[in-house]
C-alpha positions, 0 to 999 in steps of 0.5 A, a space after each residue: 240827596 245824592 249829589 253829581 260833582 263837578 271838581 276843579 283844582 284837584 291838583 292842588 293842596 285843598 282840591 286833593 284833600 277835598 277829593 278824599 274826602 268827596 270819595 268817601 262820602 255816601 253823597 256823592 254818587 259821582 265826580 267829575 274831575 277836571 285836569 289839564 293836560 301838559 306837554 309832558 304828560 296827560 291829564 289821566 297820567 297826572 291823576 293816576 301820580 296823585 293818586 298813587 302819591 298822595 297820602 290821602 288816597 291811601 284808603 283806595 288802594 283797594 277800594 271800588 271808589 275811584 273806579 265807581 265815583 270818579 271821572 278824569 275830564 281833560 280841560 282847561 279852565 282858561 278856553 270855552 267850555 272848559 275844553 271838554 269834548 263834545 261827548 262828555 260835555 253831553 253827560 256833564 251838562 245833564 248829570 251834574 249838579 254841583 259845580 266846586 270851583 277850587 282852581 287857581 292861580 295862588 301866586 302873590 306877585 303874578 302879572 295882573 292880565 296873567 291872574 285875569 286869564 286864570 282867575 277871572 277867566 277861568 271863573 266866568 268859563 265854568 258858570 257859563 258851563 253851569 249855565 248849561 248843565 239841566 240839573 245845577 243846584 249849586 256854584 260853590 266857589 273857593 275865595 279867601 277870606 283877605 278880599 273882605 276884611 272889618 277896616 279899624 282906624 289904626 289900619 286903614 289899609 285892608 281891603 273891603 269887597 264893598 268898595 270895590 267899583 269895578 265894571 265886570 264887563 267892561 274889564 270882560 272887554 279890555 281881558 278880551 281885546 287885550 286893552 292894557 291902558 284899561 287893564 293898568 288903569 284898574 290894577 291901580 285902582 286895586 291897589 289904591 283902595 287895600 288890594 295889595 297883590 294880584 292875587 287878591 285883586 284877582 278874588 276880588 273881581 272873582 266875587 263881584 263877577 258872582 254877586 252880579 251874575 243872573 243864574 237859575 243856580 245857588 252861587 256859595 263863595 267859601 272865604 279860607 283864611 291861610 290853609 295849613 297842614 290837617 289836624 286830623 285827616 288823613 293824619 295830624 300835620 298832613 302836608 304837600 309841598 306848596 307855594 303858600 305864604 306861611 310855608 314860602 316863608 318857614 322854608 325860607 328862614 330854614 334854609 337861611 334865605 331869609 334871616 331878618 324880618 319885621 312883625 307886629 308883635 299881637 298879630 295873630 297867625 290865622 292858619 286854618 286846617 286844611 281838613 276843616 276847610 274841606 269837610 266845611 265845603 261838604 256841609 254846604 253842599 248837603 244845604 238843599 237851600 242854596 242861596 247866595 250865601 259866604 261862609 268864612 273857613 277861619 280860626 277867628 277868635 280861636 286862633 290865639 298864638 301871636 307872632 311871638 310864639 310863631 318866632 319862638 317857633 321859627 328860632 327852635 329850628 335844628 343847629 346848622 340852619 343859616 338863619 336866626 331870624 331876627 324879628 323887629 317889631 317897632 319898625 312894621 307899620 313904617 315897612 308895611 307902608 312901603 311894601 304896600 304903596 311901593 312896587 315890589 319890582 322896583 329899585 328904590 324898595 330893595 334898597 331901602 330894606 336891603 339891610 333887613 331882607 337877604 335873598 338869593 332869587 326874586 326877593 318881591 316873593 319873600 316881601 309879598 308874603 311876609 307883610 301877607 303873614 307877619 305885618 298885618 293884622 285881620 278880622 273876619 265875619 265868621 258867623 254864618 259859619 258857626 252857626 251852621 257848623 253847630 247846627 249839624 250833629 257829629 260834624 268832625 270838628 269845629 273851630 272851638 275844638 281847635 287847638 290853636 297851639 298844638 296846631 302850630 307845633 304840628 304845621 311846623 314839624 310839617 314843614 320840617 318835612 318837606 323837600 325845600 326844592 320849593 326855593 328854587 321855584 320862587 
């Protein structure tokens, strides 16, 4: 069956990837993707650069598909109708069929009502598009896989999505007329039953937005844990410059910015191919049944490198980096406590870890996504996933096929690569 996509956050690191390989697929018979426009430079401009930029284009270099399959929509996520104009709004709402919904805000310590705008926001303005459109089969919705996670006695602070007790309209309410007693009063309440940054908090209330939405639609939530660098596609350690945890972390111990921290030592790194998150997303969108369904995109039980490996790593980097990331493992559970019931913009928490975390800028980023990728330990309900990957034959390559070693090696020497100019955005 041919599908009519309708793509958002092709900008970023999945969505670029996601792209490619949409191009290439004998399914898709169009796509419409939505870019924003900035004060410097326009929507059309900023596509054209990822095209041209972008390694994973390199097969349309002289190639029908981009001008075939491809259209640039001008938007916003965050106004009515996505800010689309009135003309191919018509032809959105009676060709597309499939709506992926990859935009986000991915920052770990951004303000609670700004991760609303975008995250939550944005999100109830393109199912409401959906609402629209004549044809919709399927919402297909970008999570991670953080929001719902198995709770074990020895950590009782993971979140769990079912517990969370939030009133969406309510919250709809207090986003619009701007109620920050309300808005505070839930950003507390998060907080205190495992949800540990905006970022999560923002999910979160995404999904619960999704579980209790009456739509003549299938609605699919894809659950990523960490994405990291491809292992086949377009190439073994394909990489962009991002600000995710493990990579925010990795440069900040190259370049010496971070030159202690604290782990636990059988923690296991989750790092999942960007490629295999990808061509997840395309298997589910080729399922003519399309119910409310989550698919985690994770290693699981496959991932089997712990942080000591992770350090060894770390510690192999080139003569001359300022760092020699000191690792403490003891001491994690009594630092995680503080990272998570303490407010990483508050006083009394750099000093208590000023003796093990040394920064030049905002040092609330670096402890967000160290106890985020070395303090804590997850596990995940991958089932569905497997089985239906295993179901469809010559699918590229499954999470078994995985190896967990090499891969690591190819994430790093990724990173290695890559400009740090990143630092100075944090």
């Amino acid at each position: 069956m041919s599908q009519v996509i309708f793509l958002t956050g092709a900008t970023g690191f999945l969505g670029q990837h996601l792209l490619s390989v949409l191009l290439k697929s004998d399914f898709v018979t169009r796509i419409y993707v939505l870019i924003r426009n900035t004060p410097k430079i326009t929507a059309i401009a900023r596509f054209k650069r990822l095209i041209q930029g972008s390694e994973c284009f390199s097969f349309l270099l002289n190639s029908r598909n981009l001008t075939d399959k491809c259209t640039v929509v001008p938007g916003c996520i965050k106004k009515k109708n996505l800010d689309i104009d009135v003309d191919t709004l018509v032809h959105i709402q009676q060709s597309v069929n499939v709506f992926i919904h990859c935009a986000a805000n991915t920052t770990f310590t951004g303000g609670f009502k700004h991760m609303l705008d975008i995250n939550v926001l944005g999100t109830m303005n393109c199912v409401h598009l959906c609402n629209k459109c004549t044809r919709m089969d399927l919402f297909l919705y970008v999570s991670t896989a953080y929001v719902d996670t198995y709770r074990q006695k020895r950590d009782p602070y993971l979140p769990v999505i079912s517990h969370l007790n939030v009133c969406i309209d309510a919250l709809h309410t207090a986003m619009i007329s701007h109620d920050h007693n309300y808005l505070n009063g839930v950003y507390k309440y998060l907080q205190s039953i495992g949800f540990q940054n905006t970022y999560l908090m923002s999910k979160a209330i995404c999904e619960k937005f999704l579980n209790t939405s009456f739509t003549q639609f299938g609605i699919t939530i894809i659950r990523p844990s960490m994405i990291g660098c491809s292992y086949k596609y377009p190439y073994s350690g394909w990489n962009v410059l991002q600000q995710s945890g493990p990579m925010l972390l990795t440069i900040a111990v190259q370049t010496g910015i971070l030159d202690t921290g604290v782990y636990t030592e059988d923690h296991i790194l989750d790092l999942v191919p960007v490629d295999y998150v990808s061509n997840l997303i395309c298997a589910v969108i080729q399922i003519p049944d399309h119910n409310t369904r989550i698919f985690y995109a994770v290693l699981g039980n496959y991932a089997i490198d712990t942080m000591s490996f992770y350090r060894s790593l770390i510690c192999s980097y080139p003569k001359g980096t300022r760092s020699q990331f000191r690792i403490y493992g003891k001491t994690a559970y009594t630092v995680r406590k503080i990272l998570l019931y303490d407010s990483f913009h508050s006083i009394p928490v750099f000093k208590i870890l000023e003796r093990c975390i040394r920064t030049r800028r905002k040092v609330s980023v670096l402890l967000a996504v160290s106890q985020w990728v070395l303090l804590t330990s997850y596990k995940f309900n991958d089932k569905n996933t497997i089985k239906l990957l295993d179901s469809i034959p010559g699918f590229p390559f499954l999470a078994k096929d995985i190896n967990h070693t090499q891969y690591l090696r190819y994430w790093f020497d990724s990173v290695r690569k890559l400009d740090t100019r990143i630092i100075s955005q944090i």
